[in-house]
DORO-182532 format. One record per residue: residue in three letters; x, y, z of N, C-alpha, C in turn. Coordinates in steps of 0.1 Angstrom, whole numbers, plus 2048, in hexadecimal, padded with zeros to 3 digits. Layout:
REM DORO-182532
alaXYZXYZXYZ/...
//
This chain:
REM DORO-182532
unk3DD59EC043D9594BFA3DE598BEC/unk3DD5A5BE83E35A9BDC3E15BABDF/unk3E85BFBD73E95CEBD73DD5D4BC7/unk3D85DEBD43CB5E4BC73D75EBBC1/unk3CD5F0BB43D45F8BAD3D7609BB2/unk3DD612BA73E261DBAF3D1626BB0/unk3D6631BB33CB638BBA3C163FBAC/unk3CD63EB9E3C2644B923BF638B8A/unk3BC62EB903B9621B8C3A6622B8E/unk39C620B8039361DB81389613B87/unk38560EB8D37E602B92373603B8F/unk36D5F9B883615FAB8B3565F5B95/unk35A5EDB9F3505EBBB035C5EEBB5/unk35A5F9BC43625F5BD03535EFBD6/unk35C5E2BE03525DDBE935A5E5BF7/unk3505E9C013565F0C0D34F5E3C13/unk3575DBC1D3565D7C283575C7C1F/unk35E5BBC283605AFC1F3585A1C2C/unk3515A6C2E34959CC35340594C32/unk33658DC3B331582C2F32D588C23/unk322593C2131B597C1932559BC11/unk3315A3C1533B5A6C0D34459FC07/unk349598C0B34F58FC0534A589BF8/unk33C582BF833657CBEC331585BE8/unk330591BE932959EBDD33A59FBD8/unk3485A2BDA3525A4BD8356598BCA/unk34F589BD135457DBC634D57FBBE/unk34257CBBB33657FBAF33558ABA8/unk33F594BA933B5A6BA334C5A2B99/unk357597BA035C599B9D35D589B8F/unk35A582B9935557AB8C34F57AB7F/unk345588B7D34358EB76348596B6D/unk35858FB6E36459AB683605AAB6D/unk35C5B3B7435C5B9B7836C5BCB81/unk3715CBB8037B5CCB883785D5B94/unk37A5CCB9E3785CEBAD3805CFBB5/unk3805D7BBE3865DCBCA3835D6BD8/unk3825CBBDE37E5CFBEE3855D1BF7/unk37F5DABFF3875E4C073835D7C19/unk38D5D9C223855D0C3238E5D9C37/unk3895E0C4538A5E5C503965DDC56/unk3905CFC5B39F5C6C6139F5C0C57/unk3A45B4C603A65A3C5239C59FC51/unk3A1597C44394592C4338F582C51/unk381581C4D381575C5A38257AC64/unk383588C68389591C7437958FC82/unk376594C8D37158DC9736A599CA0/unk3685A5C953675AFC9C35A5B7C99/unk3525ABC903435B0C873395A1C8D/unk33559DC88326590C8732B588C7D/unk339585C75338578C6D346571C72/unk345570C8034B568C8934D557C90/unk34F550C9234B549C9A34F53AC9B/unk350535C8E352528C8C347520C81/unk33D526C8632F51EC7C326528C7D/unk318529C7430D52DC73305529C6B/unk2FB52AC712EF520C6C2E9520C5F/unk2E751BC572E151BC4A2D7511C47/unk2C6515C402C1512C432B4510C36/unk2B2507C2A2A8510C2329A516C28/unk298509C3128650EC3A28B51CC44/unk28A524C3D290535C4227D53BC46/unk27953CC5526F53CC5A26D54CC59/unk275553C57273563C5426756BC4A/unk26A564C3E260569C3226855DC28/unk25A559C22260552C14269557C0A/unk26A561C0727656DBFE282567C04/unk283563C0D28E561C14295552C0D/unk28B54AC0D28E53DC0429453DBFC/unk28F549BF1297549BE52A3550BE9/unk2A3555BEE2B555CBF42BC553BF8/unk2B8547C012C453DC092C452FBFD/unk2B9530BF02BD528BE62CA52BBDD/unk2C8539BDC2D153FBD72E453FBE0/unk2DE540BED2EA53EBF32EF531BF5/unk2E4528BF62EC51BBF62F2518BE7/unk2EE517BDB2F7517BCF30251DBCD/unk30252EBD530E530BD731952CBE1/unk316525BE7323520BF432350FBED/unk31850ABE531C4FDBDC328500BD2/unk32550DBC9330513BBE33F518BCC/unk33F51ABD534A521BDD351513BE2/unk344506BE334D4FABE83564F3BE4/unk3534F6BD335F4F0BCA3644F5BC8/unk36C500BCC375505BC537F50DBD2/unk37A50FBDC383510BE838A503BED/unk39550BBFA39D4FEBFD39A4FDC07/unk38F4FDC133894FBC1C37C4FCC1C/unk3774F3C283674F0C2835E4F8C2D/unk3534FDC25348507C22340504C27/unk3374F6C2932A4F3C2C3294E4C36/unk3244E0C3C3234D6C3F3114D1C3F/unk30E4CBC3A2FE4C9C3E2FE4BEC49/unk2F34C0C522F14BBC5F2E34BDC62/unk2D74C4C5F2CA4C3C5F2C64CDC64/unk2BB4CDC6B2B94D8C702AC4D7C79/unk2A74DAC8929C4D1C8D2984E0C93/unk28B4E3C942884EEC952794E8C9E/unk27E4EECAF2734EACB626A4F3CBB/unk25E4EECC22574FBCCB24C4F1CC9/unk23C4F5CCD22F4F2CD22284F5CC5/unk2214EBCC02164EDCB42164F7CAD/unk210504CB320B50CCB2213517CB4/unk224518CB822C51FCBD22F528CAD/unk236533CAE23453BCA3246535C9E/unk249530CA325852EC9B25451CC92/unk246514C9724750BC8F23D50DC84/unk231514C8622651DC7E22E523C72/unk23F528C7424352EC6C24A52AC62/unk250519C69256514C6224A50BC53/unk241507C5E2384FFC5623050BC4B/unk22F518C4A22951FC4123751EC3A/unk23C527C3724C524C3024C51AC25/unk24E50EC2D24F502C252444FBC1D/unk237501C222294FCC1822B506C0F/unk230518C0F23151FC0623951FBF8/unk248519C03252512BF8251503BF1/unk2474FCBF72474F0BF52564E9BF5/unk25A4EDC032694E4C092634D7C0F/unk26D4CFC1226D4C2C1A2704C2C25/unk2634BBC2D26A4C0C3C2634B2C43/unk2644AFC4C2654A6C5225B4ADC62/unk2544A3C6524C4AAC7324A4A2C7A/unk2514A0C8A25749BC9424D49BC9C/unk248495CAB245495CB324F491CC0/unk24C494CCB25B495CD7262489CD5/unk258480CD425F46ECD426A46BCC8/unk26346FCBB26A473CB327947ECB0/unk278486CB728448BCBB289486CC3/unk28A481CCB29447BCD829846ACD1/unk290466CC929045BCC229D45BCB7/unk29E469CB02A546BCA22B3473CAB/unk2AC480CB72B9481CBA2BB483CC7/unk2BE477CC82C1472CDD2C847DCE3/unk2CE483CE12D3491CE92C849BCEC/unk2BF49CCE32B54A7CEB2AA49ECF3/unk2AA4A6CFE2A049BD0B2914A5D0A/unk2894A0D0627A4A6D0627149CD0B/unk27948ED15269490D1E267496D26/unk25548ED2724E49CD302454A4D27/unk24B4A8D1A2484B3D142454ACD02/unk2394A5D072304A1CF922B4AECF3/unk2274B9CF82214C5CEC22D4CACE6/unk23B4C2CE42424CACDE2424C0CD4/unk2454CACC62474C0CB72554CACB2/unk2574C1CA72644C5C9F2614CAC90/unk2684CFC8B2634D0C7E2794D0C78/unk2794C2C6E2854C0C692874C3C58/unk2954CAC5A2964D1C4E2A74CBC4A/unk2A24C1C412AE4BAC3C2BB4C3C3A/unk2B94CDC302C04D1C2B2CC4DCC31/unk2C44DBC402CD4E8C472DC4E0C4C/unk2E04E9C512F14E7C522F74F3C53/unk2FF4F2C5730B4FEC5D319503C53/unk31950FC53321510C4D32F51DC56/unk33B519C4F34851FC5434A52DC4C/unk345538C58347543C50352549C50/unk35D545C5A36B54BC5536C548C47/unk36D538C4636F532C3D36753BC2D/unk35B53AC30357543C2535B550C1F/unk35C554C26362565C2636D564C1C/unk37655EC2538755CC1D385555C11/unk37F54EC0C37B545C0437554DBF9/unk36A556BF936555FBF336E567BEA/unk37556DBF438357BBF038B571BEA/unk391563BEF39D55FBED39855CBDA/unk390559BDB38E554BCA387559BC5/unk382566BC937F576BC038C57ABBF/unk398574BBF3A3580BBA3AC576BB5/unk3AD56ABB63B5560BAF3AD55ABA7/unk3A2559BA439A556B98395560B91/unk39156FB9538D575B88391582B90/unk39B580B913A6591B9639E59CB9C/unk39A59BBA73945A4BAF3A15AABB5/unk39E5B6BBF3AB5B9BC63A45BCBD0/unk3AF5BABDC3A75BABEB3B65C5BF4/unk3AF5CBBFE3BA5D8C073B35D3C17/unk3BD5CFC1F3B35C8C2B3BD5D6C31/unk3B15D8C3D3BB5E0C4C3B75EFC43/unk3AF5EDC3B3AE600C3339F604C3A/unk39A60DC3D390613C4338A61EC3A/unk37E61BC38373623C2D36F62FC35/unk37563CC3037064DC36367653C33/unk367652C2335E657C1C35E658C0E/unk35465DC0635465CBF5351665BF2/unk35566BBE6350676BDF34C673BCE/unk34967FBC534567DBB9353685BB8/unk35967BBAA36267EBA136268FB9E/unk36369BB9A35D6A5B8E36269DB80/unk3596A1B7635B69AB6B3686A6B63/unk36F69FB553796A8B543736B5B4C/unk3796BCB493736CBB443766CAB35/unk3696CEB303666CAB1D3686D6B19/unk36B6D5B0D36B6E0B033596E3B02/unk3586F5B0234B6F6B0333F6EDAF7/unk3336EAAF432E6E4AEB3326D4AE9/unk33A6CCAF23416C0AF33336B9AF3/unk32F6ACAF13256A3AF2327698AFC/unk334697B0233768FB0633268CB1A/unk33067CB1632B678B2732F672B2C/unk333677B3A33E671B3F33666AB4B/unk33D65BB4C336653B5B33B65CB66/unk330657B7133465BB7C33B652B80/unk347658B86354652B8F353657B9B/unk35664FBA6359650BB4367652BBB/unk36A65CBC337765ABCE370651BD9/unk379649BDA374642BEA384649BF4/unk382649BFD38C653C0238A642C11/unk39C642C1339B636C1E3A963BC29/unk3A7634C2F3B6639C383C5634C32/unk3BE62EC2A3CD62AC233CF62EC14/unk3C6636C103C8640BFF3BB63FBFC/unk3BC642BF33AC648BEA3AA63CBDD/unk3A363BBD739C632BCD390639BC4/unk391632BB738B634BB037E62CBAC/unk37562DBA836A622BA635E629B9E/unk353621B98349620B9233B61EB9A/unk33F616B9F335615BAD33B60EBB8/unk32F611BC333560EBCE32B601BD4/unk32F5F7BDB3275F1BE732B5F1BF0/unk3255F6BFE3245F9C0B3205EAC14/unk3285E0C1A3235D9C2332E5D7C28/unk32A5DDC363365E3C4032F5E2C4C/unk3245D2C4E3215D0C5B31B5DCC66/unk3205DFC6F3195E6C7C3215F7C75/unk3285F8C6C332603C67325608C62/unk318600C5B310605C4F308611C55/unk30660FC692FF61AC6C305625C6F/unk31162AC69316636C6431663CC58/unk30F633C4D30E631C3F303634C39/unk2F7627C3D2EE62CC3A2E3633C42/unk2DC635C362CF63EC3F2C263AC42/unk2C362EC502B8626C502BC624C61/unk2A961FC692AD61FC782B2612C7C/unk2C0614C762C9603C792D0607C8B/unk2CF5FBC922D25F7CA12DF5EDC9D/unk2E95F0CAA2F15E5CA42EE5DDCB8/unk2EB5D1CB22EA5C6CC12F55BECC1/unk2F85BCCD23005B3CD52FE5AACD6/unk2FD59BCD22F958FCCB304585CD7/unk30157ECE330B576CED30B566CE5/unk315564CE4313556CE131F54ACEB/unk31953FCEB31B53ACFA323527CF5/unk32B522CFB32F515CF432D50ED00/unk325500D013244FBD0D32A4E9D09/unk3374E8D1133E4DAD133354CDD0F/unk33C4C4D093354B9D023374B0D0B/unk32B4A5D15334498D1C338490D11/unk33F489D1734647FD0E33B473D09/unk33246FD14328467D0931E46FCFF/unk31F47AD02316481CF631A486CE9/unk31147FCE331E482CD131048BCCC/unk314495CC93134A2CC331C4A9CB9/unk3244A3CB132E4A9CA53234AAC9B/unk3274B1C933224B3C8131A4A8C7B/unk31F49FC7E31C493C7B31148CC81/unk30B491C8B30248DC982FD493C9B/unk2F849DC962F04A8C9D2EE4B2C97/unk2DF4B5C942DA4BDC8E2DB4CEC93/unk2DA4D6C872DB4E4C902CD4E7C94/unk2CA4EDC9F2BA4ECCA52B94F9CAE/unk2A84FDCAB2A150ACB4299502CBA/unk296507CC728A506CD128C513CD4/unk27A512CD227051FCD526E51ECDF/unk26F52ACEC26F52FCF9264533CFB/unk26253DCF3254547CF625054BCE7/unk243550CE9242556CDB23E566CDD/unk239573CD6236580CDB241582CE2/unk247584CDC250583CD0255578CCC/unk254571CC425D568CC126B565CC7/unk26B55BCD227A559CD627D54BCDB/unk28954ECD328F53CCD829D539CD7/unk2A552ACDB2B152ACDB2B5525CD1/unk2C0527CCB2C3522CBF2D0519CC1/unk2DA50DCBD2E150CCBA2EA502CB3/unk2F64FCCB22FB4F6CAA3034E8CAB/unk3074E3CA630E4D3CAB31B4D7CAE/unk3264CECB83304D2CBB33B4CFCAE/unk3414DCCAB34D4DDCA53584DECA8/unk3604D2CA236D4D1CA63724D1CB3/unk3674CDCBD36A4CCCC83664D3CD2/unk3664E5CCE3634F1CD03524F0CDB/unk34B4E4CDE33B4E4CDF3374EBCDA/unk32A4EACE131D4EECDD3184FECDE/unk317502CCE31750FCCF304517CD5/unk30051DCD92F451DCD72F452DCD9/unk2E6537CD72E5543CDD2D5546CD8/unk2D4553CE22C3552CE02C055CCCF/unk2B3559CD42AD564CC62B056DCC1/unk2B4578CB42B5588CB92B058FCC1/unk2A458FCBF29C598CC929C59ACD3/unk29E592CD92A758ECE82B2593CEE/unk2BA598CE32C459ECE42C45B2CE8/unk2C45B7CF12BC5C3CED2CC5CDCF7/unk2D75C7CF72E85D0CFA2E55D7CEE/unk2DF5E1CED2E55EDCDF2EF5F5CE1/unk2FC5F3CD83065F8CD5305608CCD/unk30A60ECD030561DCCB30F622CBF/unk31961DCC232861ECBA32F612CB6/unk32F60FCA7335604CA5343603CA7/unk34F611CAB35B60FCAD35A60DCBF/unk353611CC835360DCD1348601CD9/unk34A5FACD533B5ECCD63415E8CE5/unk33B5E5CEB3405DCCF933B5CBCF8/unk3495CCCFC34D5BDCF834D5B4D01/unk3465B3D063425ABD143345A4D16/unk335596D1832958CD1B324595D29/unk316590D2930E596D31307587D3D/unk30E58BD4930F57FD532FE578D50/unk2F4582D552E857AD542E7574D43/unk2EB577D392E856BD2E2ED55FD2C/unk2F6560D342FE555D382F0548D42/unk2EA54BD492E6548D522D7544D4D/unk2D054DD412C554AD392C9541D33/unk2D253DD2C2D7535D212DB528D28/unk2DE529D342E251DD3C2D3516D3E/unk2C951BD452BC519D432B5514D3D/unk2B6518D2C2AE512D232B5506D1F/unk2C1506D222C74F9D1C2C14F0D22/unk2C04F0D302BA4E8D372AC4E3D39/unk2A44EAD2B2964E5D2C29B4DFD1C/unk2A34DBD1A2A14D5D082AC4CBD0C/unk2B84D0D0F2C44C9D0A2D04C5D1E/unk2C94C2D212CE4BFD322D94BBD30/unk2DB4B2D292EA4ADD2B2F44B7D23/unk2F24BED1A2F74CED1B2F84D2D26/unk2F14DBD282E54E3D302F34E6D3D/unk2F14DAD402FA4D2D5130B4DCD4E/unk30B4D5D4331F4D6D413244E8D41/unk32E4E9D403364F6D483334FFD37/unk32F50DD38333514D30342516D2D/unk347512D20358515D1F35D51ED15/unk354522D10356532D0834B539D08/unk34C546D0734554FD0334C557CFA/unk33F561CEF34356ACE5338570CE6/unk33A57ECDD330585CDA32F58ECCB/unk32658ACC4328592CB731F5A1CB4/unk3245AACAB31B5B6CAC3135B6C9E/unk3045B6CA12FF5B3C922F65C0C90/unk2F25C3C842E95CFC802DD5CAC7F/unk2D25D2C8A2C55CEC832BB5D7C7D/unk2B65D3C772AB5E1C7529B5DFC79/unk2965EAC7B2885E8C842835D8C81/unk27C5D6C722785C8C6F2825BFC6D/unk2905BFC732965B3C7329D5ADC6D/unk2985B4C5D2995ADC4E2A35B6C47/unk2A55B4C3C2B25BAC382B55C4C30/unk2C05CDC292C05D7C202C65D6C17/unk2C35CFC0E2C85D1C012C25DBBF6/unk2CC5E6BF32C55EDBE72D05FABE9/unk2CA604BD92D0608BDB2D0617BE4/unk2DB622BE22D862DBE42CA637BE1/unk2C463CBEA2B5644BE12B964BBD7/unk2C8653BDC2C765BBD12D265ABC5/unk2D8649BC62E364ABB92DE638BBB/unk2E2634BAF2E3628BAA2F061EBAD/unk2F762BBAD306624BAC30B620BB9/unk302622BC330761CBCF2FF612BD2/unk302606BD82FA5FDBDC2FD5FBBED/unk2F25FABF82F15F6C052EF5E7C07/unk2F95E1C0E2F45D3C112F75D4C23/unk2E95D2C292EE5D4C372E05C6C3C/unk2E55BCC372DC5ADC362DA5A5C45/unk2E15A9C4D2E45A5C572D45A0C62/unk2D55ABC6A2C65AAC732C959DC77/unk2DA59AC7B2D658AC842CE57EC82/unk2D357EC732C9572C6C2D1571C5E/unk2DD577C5C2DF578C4D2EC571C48/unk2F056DC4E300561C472FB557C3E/unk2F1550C412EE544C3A2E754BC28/unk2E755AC282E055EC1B2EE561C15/unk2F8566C1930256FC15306569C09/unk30955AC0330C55BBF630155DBED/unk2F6559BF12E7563BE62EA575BE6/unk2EB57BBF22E9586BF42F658DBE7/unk305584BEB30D58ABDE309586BD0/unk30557CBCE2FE57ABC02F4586BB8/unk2E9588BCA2E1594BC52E65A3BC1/unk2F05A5BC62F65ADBCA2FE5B6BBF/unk30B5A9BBA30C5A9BAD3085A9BA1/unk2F75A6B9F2EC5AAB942E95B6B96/unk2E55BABA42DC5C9BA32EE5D4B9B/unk2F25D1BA43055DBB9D3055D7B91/unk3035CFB893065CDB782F45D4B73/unk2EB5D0B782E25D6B6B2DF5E2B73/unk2DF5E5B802DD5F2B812CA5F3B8B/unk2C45ECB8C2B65E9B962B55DDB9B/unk2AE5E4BA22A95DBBAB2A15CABA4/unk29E5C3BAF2975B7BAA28C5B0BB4/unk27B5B7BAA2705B9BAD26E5ADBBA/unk27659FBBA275597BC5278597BD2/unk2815A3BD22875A3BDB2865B1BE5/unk27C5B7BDC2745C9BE12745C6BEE/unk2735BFBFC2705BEC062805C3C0D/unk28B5C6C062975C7C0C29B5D7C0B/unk28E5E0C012945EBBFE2935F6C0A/unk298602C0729C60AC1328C612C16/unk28560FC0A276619C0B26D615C17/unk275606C1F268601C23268609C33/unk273611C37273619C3F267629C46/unk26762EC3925F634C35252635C3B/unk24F626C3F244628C4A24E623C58/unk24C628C5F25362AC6D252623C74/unk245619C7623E610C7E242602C79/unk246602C6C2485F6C6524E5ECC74/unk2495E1C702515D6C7D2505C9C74/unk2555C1C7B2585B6C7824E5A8C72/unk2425AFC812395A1C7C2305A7C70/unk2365B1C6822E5B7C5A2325B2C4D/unk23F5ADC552425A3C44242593C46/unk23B58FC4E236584C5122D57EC45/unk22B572C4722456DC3D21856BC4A/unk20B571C451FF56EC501F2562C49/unk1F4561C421EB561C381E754FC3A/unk1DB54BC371DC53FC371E0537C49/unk1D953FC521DE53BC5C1DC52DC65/unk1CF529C611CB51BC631D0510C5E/unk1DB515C551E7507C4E1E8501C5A/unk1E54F3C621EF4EDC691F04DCC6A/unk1F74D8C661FC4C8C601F94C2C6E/unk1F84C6C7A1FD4C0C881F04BFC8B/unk1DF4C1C861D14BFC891D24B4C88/unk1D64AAC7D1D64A0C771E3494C7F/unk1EE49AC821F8498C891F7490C95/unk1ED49DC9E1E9496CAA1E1489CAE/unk1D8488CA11CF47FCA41D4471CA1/unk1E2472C9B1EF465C9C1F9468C9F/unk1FE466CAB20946BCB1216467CAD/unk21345DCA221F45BCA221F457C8A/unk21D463C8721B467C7822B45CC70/unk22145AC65233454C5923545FC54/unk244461C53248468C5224C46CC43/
//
């Protein structure tokens, strides 16, 4: 894309790794007239990490923790700022129907969420769904409700990535090195003073790569399933199957027709299928929960790359209690992506314990594309003033520390008798 400068050339950010997270920490660090470096392993848009695929889901009612809201507000203003000014399409909105049983923990989650954020959401009963969207078949199955979230929609993360870099370096001169591989970094020595000298010198970095050495001020680290060679936290990298099932021809399911939608399986743990409207022809993308996912990859240069026959066969299954006329038709691709998680799921932003100048973004935990332009926004603040930001304490590395930490600890519990559907049931058929 352009040639970095030579090797005694100052920078002040290298970004290591240009994926989602990287990419928009790369635009915004550099938008900030900042002079930047990002370094990518392959190409960019490349198919060999988790920001693959064609689409991914974006969503504001984010049922994880409310903190989260403000991250995917953040990120949606940033892919609104990325829409105008790239030459291909970022976002599409298409809605977003999120099902399961009253009382199931994936609608409990949605509905706390959105009374916390005071979002707009819309609340279905089966009739109602099969009413608004005739492809999903739920009779039979009156204890199921919907909870609709206007604002969700899908977005193209090739498309973003390239998009990010391409106008971090043609609009505010970033420089980008693809196909280079991050070895390691050291500290500069500072130069040698005349004794009684007053003078202070910044700390400077070598980043040392297979293709020459570099100079820098600080560093950011988001380098996907690479990060669990990096940092020092108990990150897993999982194999994530994802499955495309043929569209009949009377069934219209494009972008335009079809909401992106979960149904909840089970709950203890939390698990359900998730998927998307047919693109460009490509069908119907769908795949299960993370948690679900339990292929642990040990070595991110040697991951095995191979669909696993029984998911194939689970996935065919569930389609067939939601989506039959799916369900029925031929699987005609499969993929598999490699994502990082960490014990509670949730993500790591922050910096080094024991230097400033480095920052970790390893956001992922199989839930994280739809934040990536908030997470560079955030990203690019903590690198310019230098700390953290007290809202977002739930992302730092300290939360390790206790060992046991898990998932349903950063839940929101509180307030657990919220439920809109007491009132719901006793009209089955609510204005909406």
């Amino acid at each position: 894309m352009n040639t970095p400068q030579n090797s005694n050339f100052l920078y002040d950010v290298i970004v290591v790794g240009l994926g989602a997270h990287g990419s928009a920490t790369f635009f915004h660090l550099a938008k900030q007239g900042l002079k930047v470096l990002g370094l990518e392993r392959f190409e960019l848009a490349h198919t060999q990490g988790s920001s693959h695929g064609d689409t991914r889901i974006t969503r504001k009612m984010v049922f994880e923790h409310p903190v989260y809201v403000d991250l995917v507000t953040e990120a949606y203003e940033a892919f609104d700022e990325l829409s105008k000014i790239a030459n291909r399409p970022i976002f599409k909105q298409t809605g977003g129907l999120f099902m399961g049983k009253p009382d199931s923990d994936l609608v409990k989650q949605c509905l706390h969420v959105a009374k916390a954020k005071n979002l707009p959401i819309k609340i279905l009963n089966s009739k109602q769904i099969n009413q608004l969207n005739p492809q999903f078949d739920l009779q039979g199955k009156d204890d199921i409700v919907g909870v609709y979230d206007q604002e969700a929609g899908v977005l193209f993360p090739e498309n973003c990535i390239q998009s990010f870099v391409e106008q971090g370096v043609k609009r505010y001169g970033g420089r980008v090195q693809t196909g280079t591989r991050y070895i390691s970094h050291s500290i500069v020595p500072p130069p040698k003073e005349d004794p009684g000298s007053k003078t202070v010198h910044e700390t400077v970095y070598e980043v040392v790569t297979d293709c020459g050495k570099f100079r820098t001020k600080k560093i950011v680290f988001s380098c996907g399933m690479w990060n669990t060679q990096i940092i020092n936290a108990p990150l897993e990298i999982r194999k994530i199957q994802l499955f495309w099932f043929k569209v009949p021809e009377n069934v219209n399911m494009d972008l335009d027709h079809c909401p992106i939608f979960m149904y909840e399986v089970d709950r203890n743990p939390l698990y359900y299928v998730y998927g998307f409207p047919n693109y460009q022809g490509s069908g119907i993308k769908v795949g299960f929960s993370p948690n679900q996912h339990n292929n642990i990859t040990q070595s991110p240069d040697r991951p095995i790359r191979s669909v696993e026959p029984q998911e194939k066969t689970r996935i065919v299954h569930m389609m067939k209690e939601f989506l039959p006329n799916i369900g029925r038709q031929p699987v005609i691709d499969e993929k598999e992506c490699f994502v990082t998680m960490a014990p509670d799921e949730n993500f790591i932003i922050d910096f080094d314990p024991n230097d400033k100048n480095i920052l970790y973004l390893s956001p992922c935990s199989a839930h994280g594309f739809k934040y990536s332009g908030g997470v560079g926004r955030l990203a690019a603040r903590m690198i310019k003033h230098g700390r953290h930001e007290d809202q977002y304490s739930m992302f730092r590395l300290n939360r390790f520390e206790n060992q046991n930490v898990q998932w349903s600890d950063l839940f929101i519990k509180q307030d657990l008798a919220y439920n809109p559907f007491s009132k719901y049931f006793q009209n089955p058929t609510p204005k909406l």
